[in-house]
PDB file of N, CA, C and O in Angstrom:
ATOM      1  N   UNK A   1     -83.271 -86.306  36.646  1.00  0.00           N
ATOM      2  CA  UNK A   1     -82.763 -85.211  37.448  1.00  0.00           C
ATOM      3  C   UNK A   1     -81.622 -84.484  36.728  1.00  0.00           C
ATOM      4  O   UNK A   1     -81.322 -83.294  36.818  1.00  0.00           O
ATOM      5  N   UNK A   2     -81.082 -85.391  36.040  1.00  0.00           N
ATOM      6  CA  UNK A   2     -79.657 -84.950  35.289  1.00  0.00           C
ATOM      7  C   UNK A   2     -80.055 -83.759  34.243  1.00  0.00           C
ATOM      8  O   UNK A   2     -79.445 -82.691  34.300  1.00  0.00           O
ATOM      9  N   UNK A   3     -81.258 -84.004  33.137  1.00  0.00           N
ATOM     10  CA  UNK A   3     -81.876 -83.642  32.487  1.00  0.00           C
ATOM     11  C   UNK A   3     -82.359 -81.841  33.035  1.00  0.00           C
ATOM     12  O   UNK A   3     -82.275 -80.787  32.406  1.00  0.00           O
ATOM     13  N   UNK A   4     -82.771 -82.075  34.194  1.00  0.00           N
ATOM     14  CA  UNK A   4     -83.576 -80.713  34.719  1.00  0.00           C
ATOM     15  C   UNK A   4     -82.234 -79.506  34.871  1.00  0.00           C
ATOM     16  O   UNK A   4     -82.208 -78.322  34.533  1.00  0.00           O
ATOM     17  N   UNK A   5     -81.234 -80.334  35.492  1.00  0.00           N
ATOM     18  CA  UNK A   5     -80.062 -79.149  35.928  1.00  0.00           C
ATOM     19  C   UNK A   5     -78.874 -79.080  34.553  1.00  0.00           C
ATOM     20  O   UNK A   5     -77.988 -78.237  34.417  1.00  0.00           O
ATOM     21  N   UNK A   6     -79.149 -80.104  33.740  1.00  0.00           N
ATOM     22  CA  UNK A   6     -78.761 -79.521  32.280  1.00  0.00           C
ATOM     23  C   UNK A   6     -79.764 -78.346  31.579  1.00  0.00           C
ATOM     24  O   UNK A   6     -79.402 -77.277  31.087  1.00  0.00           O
ATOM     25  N   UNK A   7     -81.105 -78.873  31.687  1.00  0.00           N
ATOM     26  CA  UNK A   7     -81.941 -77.540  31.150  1.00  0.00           C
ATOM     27  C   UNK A   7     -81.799 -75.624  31.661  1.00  0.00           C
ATOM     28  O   UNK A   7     -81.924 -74.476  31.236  1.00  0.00           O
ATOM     29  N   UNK A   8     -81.471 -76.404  32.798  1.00  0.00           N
ATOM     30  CA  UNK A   8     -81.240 -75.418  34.096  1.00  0.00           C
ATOM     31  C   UNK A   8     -79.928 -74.346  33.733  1.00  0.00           C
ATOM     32  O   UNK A   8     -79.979 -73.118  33.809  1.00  0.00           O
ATOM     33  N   UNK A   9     -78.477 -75.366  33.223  1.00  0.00           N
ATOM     34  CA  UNK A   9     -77.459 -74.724  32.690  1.00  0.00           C
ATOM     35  C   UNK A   9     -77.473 -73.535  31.458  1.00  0.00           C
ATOM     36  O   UNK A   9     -77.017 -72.444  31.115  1.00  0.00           O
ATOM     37  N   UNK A  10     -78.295 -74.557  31.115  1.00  0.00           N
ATOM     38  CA  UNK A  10     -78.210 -73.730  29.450  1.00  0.00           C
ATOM     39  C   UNK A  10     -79.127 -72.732  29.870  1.00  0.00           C
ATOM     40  O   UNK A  10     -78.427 -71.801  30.268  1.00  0.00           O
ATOM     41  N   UNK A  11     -80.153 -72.480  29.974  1.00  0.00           N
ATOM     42  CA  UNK A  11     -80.901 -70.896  30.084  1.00  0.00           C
ATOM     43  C   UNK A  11     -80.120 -70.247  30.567  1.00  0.00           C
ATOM     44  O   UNK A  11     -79.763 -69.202  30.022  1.00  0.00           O
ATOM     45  N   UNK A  12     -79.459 -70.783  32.081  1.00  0.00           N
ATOM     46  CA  UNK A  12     -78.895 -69.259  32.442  1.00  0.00           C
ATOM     47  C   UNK A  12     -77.391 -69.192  31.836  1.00  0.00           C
ATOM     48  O   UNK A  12     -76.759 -68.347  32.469  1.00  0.00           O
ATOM     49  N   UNK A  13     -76.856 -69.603  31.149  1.00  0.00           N
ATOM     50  CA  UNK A  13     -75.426 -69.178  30.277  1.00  0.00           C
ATOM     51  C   UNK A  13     -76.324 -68.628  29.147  1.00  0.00           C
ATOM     52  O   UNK A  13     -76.132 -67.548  28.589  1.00  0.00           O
ATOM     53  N   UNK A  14     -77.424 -69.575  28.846  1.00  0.00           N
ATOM     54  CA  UNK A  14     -77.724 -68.099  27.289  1.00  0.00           C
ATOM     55  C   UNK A  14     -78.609 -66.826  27.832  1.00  0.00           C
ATOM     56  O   UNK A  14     -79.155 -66.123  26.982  1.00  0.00           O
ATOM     57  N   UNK A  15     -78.780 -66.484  29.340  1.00  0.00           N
ATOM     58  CA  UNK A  15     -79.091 -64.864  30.172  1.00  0.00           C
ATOM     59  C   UNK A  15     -77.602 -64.363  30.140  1.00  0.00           C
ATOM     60  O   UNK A  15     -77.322 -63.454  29.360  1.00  0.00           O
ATOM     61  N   UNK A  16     -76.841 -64.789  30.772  1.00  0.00           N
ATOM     62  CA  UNK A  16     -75.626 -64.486  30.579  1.00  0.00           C
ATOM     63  C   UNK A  16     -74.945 -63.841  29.386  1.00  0.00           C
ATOM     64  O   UNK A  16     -74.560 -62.676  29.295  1.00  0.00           O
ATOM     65  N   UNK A  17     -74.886 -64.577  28.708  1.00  0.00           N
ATOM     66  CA  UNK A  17     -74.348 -64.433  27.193  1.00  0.00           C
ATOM     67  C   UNK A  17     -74.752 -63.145  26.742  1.00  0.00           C
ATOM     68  O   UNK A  17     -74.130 -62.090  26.615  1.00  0.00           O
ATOM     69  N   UNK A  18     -76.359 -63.583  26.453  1.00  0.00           N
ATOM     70  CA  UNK A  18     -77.117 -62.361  25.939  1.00  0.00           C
ATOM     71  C   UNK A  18     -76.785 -61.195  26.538  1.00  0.00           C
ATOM     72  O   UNK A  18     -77.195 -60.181  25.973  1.00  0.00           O
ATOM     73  N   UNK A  19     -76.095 -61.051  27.622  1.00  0.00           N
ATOM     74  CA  UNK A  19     -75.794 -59.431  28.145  1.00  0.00           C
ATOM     75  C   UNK A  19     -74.662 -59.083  28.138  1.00  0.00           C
ATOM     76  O   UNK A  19     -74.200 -58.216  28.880  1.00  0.00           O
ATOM     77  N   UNK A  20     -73.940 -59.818  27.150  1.00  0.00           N
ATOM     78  CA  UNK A  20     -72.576 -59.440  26.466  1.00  0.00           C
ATOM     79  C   UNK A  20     -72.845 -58.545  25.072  1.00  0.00           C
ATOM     80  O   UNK A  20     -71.875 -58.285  24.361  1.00  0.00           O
ATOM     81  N   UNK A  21     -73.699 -58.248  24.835  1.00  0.00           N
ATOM     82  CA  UNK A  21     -73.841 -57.654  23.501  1.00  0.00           C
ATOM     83  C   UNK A  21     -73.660 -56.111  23.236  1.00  0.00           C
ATOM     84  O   UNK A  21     -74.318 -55.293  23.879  1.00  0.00           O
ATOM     85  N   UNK A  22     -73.015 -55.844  22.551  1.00  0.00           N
ATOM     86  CA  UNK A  22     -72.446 -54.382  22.504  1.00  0.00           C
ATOM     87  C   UNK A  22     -74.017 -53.586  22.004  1.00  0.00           C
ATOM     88  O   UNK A  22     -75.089 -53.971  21.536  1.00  0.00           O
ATOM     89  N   UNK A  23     -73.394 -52.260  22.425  1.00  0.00           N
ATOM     90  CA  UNK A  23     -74.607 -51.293  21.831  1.00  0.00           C
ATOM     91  C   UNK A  23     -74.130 -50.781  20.493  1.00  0.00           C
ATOM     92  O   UNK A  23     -72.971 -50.841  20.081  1.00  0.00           O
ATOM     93  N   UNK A  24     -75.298 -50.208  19.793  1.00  0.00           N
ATOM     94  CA  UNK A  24     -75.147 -50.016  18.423  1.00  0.00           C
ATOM     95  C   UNK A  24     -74.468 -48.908  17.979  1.00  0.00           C
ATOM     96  O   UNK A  24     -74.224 -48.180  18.941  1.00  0.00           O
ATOM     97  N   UNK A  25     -73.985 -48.383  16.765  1.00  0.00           N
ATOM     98  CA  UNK A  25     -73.312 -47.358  16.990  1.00  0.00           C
ATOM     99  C   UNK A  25     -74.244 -46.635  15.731  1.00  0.00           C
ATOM    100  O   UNK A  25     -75.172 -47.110  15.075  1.00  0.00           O
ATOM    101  N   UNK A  26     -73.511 -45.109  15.677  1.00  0.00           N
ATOM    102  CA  UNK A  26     -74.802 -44.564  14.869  1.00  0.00           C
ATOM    103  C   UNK A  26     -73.423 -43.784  14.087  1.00  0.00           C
ATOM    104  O   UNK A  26     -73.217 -42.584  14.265  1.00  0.00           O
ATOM    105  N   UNK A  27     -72.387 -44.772  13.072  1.00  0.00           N
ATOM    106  CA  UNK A  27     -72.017 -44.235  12.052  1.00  0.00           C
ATOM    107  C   UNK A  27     -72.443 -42.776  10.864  1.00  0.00           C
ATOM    108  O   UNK A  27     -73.330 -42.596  10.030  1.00  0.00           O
ATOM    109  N   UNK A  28     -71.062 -41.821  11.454  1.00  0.00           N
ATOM    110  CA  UNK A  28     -71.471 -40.616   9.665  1.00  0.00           C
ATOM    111  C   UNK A  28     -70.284 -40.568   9.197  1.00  0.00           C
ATOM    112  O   UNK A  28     -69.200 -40.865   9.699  1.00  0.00           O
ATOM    113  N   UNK A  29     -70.623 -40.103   8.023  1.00  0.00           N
ATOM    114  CA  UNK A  29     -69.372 -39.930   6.809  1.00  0.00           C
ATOM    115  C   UNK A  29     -68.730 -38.274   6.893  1.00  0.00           C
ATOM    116  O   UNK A  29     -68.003 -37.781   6.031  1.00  0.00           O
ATOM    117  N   UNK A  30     -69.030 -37.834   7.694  1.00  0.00           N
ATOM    118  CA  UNK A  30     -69.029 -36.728   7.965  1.00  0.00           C
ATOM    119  C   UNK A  30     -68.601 -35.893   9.410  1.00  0.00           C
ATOM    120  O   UNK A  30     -69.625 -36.096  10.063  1.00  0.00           O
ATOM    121  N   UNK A  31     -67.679 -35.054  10.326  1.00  0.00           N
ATOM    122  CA  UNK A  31     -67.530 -34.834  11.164  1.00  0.00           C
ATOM    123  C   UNK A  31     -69.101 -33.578  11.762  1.00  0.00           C
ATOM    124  O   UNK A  31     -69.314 -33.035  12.846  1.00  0.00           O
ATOM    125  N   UNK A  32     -69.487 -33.568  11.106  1.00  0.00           N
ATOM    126  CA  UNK A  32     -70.158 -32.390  11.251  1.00  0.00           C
ATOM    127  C   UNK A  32     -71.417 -32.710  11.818  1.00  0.00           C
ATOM    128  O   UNK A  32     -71.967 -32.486  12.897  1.00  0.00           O
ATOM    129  N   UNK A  33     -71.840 -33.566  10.296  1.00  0.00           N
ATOM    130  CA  UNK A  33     -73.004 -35.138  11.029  1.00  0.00           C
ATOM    131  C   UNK A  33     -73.293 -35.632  12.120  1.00  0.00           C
ATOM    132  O   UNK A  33     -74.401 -35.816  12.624  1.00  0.00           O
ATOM    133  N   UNK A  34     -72.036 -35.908  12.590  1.00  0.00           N
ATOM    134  CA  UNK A  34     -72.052 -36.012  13.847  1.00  0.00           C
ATOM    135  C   UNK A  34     -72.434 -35.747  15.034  1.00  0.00           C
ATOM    136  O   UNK A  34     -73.060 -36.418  15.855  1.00  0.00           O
ATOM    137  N   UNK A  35     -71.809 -34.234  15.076  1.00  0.00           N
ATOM    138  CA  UNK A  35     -71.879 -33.511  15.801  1.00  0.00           C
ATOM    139  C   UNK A  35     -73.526 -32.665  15.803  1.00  0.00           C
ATOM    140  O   UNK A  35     -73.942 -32.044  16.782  1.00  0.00           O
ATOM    141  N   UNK A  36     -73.990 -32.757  15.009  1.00  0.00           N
ATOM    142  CA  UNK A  36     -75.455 -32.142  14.803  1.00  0.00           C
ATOM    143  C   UNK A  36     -76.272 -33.536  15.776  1.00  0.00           C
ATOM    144  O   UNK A  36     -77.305 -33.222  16.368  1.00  0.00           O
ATOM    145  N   UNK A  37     -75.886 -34.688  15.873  1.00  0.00           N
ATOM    146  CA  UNK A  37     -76.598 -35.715  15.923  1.00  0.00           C
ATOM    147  C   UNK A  37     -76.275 -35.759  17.392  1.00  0.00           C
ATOM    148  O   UNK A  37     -77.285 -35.917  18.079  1.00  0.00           O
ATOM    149  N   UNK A  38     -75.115 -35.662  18.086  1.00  0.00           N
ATOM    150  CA  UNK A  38     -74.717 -35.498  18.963  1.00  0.00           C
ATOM    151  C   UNK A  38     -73.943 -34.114  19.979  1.00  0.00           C
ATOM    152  O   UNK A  38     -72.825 -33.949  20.468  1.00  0.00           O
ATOM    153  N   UNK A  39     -75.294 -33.265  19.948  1.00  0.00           N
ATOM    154  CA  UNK A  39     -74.501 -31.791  19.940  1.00  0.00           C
ATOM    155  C   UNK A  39     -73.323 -31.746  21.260  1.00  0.00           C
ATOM    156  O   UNK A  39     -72.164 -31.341  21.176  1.00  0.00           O
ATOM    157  N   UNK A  40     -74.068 -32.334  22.563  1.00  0.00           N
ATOM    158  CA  UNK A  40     -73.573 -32.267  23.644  1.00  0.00           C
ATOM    159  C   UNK A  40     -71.864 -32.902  23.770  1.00  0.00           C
ATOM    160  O   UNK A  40     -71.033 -32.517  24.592  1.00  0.00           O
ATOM    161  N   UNK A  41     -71.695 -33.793  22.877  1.00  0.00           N
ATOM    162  CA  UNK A  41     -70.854 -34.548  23.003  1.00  0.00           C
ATOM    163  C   UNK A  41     -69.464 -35.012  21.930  1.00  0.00           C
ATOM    164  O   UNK A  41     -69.677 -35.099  20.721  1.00  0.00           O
ATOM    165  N   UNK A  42     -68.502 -35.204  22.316  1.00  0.00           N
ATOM    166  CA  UNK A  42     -67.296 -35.151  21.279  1.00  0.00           C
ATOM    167  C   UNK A  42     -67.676 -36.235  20.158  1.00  0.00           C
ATOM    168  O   UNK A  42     -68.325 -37.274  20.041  1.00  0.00           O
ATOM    169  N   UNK A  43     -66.953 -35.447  19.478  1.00  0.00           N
ATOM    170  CA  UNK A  43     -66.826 -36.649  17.937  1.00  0.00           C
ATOM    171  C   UNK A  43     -64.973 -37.035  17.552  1.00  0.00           C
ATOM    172  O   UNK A  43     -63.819 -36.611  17.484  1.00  0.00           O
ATOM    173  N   UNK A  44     -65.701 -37.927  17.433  1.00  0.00           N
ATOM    174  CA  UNK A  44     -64.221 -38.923  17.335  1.00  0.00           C
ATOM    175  C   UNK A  44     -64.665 -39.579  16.245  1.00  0.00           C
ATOM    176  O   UNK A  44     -65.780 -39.737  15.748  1.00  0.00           O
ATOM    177  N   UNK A  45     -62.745 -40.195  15.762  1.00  0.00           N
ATOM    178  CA  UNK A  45     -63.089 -41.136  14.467  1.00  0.00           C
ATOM    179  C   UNK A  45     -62.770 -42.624  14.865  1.00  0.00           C
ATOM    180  O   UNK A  45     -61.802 -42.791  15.607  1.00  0.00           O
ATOM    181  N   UNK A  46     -63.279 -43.403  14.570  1.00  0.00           N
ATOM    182  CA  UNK A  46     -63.469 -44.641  14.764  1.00  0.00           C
ATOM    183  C   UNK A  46     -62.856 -45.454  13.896  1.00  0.00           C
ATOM    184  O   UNK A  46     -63.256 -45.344  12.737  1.00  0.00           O
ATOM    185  N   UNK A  47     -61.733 -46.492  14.160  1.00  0.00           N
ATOM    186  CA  UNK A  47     -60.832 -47.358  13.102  1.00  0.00           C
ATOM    187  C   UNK A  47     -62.044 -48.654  13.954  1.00  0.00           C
ATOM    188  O   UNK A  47     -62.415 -48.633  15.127  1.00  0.00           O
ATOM    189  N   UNK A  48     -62.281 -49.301  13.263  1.00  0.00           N
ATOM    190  CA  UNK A  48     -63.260 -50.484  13.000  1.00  0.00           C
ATOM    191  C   UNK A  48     -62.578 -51.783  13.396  1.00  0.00           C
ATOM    192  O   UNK A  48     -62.880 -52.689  14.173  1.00  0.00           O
ATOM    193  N   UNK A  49     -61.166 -51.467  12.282  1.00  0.00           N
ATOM    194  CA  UNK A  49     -60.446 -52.489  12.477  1.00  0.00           C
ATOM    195  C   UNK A  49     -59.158 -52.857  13.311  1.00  0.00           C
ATOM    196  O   UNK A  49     -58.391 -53.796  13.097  1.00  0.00           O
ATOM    197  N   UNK A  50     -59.107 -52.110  14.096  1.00  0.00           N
ATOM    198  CA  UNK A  50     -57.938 -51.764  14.676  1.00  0.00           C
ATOM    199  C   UNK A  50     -58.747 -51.778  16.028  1.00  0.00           C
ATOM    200  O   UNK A  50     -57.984 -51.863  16.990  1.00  0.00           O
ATOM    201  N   UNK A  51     -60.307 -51.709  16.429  1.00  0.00           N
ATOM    202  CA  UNK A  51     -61.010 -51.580  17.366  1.00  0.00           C
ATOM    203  C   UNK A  51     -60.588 -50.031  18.347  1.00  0.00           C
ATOM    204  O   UNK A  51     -60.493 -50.309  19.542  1.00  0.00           O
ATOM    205  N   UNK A  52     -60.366 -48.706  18.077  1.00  0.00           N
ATOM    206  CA  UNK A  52     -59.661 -47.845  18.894  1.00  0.00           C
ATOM    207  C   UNK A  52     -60.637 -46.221  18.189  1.00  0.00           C
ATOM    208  O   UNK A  52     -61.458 -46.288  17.274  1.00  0.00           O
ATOM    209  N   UNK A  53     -60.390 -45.412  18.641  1.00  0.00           N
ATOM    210  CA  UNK A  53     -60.994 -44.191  18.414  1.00  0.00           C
ATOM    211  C   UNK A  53     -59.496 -43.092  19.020  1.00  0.00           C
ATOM    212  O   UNK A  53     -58.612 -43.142  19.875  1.00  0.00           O
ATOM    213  N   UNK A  54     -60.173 -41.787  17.462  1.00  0.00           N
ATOM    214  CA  UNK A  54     -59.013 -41.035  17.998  1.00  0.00           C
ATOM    215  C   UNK A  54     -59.906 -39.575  17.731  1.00  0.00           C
ATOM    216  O   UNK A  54     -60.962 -39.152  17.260  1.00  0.00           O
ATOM    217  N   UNK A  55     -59.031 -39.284  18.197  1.00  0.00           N
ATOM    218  CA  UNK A  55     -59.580 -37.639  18.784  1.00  0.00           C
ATOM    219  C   UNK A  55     -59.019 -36.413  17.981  1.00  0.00           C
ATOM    220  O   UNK A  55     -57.908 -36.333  17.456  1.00  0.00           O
ATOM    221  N   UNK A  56     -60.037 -35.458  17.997  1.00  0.00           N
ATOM    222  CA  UNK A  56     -59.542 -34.730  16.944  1.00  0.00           C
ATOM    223  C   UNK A  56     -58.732 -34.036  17.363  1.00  0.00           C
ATOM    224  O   UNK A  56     -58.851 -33.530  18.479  1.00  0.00           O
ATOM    225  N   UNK A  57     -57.457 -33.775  16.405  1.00  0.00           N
ATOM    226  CA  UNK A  57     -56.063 -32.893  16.421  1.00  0.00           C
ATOM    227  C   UNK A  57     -55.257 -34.534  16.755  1.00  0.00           C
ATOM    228  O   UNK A  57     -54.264 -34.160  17.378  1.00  0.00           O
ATOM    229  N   UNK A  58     -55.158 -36.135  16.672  1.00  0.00           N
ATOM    230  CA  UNK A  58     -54.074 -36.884  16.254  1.00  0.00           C
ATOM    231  C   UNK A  58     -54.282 -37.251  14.896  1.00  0.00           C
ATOM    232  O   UNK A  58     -55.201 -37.292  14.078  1.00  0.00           O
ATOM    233  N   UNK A  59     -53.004 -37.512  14.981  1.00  0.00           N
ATOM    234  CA  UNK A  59     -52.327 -37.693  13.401  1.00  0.00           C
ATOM    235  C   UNK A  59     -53.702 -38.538  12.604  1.00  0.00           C
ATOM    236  O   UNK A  59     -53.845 -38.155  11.443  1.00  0.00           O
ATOM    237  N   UNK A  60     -54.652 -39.548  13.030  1.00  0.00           N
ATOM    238  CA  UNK A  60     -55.295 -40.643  12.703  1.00  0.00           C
ATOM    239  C   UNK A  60     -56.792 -40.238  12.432  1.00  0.00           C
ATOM    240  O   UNK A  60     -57.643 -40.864  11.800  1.00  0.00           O
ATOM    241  N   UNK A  61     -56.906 -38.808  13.191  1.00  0.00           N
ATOM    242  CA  UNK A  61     -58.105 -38.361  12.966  1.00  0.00           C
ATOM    243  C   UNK A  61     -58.684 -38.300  11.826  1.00  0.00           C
ATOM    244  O   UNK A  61     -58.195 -37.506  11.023  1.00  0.00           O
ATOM    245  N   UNK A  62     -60.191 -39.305  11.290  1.00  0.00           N
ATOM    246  CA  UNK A  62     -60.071 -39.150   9.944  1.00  0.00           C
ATOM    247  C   UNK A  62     -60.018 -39.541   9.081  1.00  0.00           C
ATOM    248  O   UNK A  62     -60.783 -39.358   8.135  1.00  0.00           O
ATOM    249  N   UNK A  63     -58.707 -40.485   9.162  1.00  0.00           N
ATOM    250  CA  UNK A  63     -57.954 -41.017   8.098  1.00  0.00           C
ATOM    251  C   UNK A  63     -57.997 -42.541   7.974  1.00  0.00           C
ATOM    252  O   UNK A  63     -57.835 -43.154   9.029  1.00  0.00           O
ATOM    253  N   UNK A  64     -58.200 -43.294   6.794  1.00  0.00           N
ATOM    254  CA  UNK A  64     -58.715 -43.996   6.472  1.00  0.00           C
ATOM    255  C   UNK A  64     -59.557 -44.704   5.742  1.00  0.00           C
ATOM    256  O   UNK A  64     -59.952 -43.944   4.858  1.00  0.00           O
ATOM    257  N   UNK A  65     -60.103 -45.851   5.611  1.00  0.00           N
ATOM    258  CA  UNK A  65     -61.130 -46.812   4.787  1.00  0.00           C
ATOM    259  C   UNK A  65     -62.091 -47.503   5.331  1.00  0.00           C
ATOM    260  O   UNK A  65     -63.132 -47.828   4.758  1.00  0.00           O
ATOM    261  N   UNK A  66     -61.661 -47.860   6.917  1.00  0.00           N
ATOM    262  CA  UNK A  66     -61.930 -48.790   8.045  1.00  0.00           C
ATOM    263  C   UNK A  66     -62.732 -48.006   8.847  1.00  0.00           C
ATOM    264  O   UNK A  66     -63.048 -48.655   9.844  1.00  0.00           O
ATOM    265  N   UNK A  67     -63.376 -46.476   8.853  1.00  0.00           N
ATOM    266  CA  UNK A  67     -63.549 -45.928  10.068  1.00  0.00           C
ATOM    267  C   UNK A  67     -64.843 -44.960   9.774  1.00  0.00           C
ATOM    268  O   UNK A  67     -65.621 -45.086   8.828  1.00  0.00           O
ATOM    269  N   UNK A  68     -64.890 -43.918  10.857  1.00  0.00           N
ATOM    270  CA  UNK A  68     -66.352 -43.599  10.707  1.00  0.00           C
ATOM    271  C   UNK A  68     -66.525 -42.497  12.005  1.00  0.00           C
ATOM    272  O   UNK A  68     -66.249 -42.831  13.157  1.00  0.00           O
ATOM    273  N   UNK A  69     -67.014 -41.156  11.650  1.00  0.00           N
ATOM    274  CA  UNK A  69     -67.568 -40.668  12.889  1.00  0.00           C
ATOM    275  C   UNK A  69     -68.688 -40.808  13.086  1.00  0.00           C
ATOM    276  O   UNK A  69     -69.765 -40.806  12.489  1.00  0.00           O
ATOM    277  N   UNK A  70     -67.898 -41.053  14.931  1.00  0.00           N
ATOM    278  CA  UNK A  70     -69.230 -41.177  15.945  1.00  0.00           C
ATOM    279  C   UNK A  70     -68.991 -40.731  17.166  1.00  0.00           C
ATOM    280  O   UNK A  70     -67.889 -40.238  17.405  1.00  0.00           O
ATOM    281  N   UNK A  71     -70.088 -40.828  18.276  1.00  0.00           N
ATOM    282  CA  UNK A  71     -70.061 -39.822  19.102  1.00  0.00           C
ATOM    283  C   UNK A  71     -68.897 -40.687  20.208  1.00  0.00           C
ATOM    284  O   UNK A  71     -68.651 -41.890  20.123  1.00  0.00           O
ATOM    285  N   UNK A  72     -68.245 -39.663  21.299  1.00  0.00           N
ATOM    286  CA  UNK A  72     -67.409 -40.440  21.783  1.00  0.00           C
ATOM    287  C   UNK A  72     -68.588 -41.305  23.172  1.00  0.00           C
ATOM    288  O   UNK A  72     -68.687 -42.486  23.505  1.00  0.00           O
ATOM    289  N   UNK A  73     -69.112 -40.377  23.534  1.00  0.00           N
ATOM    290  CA  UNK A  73     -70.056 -41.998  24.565  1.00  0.00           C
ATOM    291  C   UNK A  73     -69.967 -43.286  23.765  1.00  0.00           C
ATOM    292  O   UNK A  73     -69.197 -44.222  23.978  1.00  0.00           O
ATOM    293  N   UNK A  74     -71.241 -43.138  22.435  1.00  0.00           N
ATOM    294  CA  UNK A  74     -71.371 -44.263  22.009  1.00  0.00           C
ATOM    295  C   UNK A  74     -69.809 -45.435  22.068  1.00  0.00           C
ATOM    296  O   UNK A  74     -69.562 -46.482  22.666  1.00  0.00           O
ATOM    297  N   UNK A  75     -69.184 -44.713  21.276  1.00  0.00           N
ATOM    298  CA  UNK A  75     -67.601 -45.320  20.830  1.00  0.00           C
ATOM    299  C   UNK A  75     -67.357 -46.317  22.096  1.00  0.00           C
ATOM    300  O   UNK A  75     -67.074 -47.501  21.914  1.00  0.00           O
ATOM    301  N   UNK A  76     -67.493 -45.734  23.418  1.00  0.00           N
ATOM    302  CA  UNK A  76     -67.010 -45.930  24.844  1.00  0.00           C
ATOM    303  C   UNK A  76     -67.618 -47.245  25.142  1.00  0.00           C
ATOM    304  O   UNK A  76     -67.176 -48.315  25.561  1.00  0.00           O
ATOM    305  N   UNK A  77     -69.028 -46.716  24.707  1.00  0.00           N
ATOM    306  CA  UNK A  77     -70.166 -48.161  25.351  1.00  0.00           C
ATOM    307  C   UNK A  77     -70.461 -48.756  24.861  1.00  0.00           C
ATOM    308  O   UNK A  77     -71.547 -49.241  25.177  1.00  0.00           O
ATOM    309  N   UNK A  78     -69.741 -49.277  23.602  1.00  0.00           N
ATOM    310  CA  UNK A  78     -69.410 -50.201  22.609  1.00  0.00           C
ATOM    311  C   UNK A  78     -68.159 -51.168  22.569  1.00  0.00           C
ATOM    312  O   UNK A  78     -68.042 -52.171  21.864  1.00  0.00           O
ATOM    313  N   UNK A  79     -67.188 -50.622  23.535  1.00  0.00           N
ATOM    314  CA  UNK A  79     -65.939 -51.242  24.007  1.00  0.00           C
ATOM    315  C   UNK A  79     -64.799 -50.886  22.913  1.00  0.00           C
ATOM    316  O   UNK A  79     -63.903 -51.654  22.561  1.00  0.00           O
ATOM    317  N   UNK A  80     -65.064 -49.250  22.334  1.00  0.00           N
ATOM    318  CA  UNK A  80     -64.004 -48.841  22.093  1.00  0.00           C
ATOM    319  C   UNK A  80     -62.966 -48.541  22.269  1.00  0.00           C
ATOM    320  O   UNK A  80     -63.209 -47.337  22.179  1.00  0.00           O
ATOM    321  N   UNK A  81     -61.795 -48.572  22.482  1.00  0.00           N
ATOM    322  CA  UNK A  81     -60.942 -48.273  23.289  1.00  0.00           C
ATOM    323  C   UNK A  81     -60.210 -46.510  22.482  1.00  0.00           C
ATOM    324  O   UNK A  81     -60.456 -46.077  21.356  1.00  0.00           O
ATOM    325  N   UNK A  82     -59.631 -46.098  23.181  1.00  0.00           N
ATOM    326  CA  UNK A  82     -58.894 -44.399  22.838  1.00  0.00           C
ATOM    327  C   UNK A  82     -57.437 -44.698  22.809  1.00  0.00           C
ATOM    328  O   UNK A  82     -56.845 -45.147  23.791  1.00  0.00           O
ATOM    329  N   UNK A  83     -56.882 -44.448  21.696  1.00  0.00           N
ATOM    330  CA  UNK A  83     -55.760 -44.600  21.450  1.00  0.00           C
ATOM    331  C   UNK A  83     -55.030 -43.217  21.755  1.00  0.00           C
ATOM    332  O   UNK A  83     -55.364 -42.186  21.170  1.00  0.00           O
ATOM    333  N   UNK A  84     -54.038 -43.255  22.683  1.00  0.00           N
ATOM    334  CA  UNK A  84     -52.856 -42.831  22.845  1.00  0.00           C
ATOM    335  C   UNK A  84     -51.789 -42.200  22.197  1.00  0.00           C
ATOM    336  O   UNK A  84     -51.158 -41.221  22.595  1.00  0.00           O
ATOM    337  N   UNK A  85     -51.634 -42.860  21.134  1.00  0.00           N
ATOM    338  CA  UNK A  85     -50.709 -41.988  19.675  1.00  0.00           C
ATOM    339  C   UNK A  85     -51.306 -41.624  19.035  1.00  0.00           C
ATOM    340  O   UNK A  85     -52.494 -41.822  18.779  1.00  0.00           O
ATOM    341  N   UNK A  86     -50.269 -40.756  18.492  1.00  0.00           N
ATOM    342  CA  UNK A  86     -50.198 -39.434  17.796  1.00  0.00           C
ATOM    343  C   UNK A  86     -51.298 -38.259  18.407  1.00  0.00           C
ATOM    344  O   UNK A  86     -52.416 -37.951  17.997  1.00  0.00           O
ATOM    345  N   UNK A  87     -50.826 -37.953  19.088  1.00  0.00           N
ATOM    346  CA  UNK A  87     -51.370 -36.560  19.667  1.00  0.00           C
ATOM    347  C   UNK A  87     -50.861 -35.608  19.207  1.00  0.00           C
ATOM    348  O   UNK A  87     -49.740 -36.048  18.953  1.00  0.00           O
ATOM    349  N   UNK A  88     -50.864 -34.475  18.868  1.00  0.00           N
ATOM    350  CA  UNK A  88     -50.445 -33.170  18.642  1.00  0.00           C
ATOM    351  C   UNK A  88     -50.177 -32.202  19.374  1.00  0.00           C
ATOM    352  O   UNK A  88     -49.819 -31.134  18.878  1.00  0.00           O
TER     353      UNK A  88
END
């Protein structure tokens, strides 16, 4: 019996789990790229490592080694977060 409601555990923590998984993002090297790819919608730059997105006209827009435009939905529903500094 012990056996059945251990089997029992594990499937549904790995249903669980499995719907923690972020959506994909669709990286360009390019602001423009972007925006062709995503007409409807803002482009933002993406720090990778810092996990945050910034918007164009702050200081961060851009800039970097770590980062990448992409559209701002995606960024969002990926568990990007929008950073706050440097605004203009």
């Amino acid at each position: 019996m012990r056996t059945i409601a251990a089997v029992a555990t594990i499937v549904l923590c790995g249903a669980v789990i499995s719907k923690a998984v972020a959506l994909p993002l669709t990286p360009f090297r390019y602001a423009d790229q972007a925006q062709r790819y995503c007409p409807t919608d803002k482009v933002v730059w993406l720090d990778f490592r810092k996990g945050r997105y910034y918007a164009k006209g702050q200081k961060l827009y851009g800039q970097g080694f770590d980062g990448s435009f992409v559209c701002l939905n995606e960024a969002r529903t990926s568990g990007y977060r929008r950073s706050v500094l440097g605004v203009r």
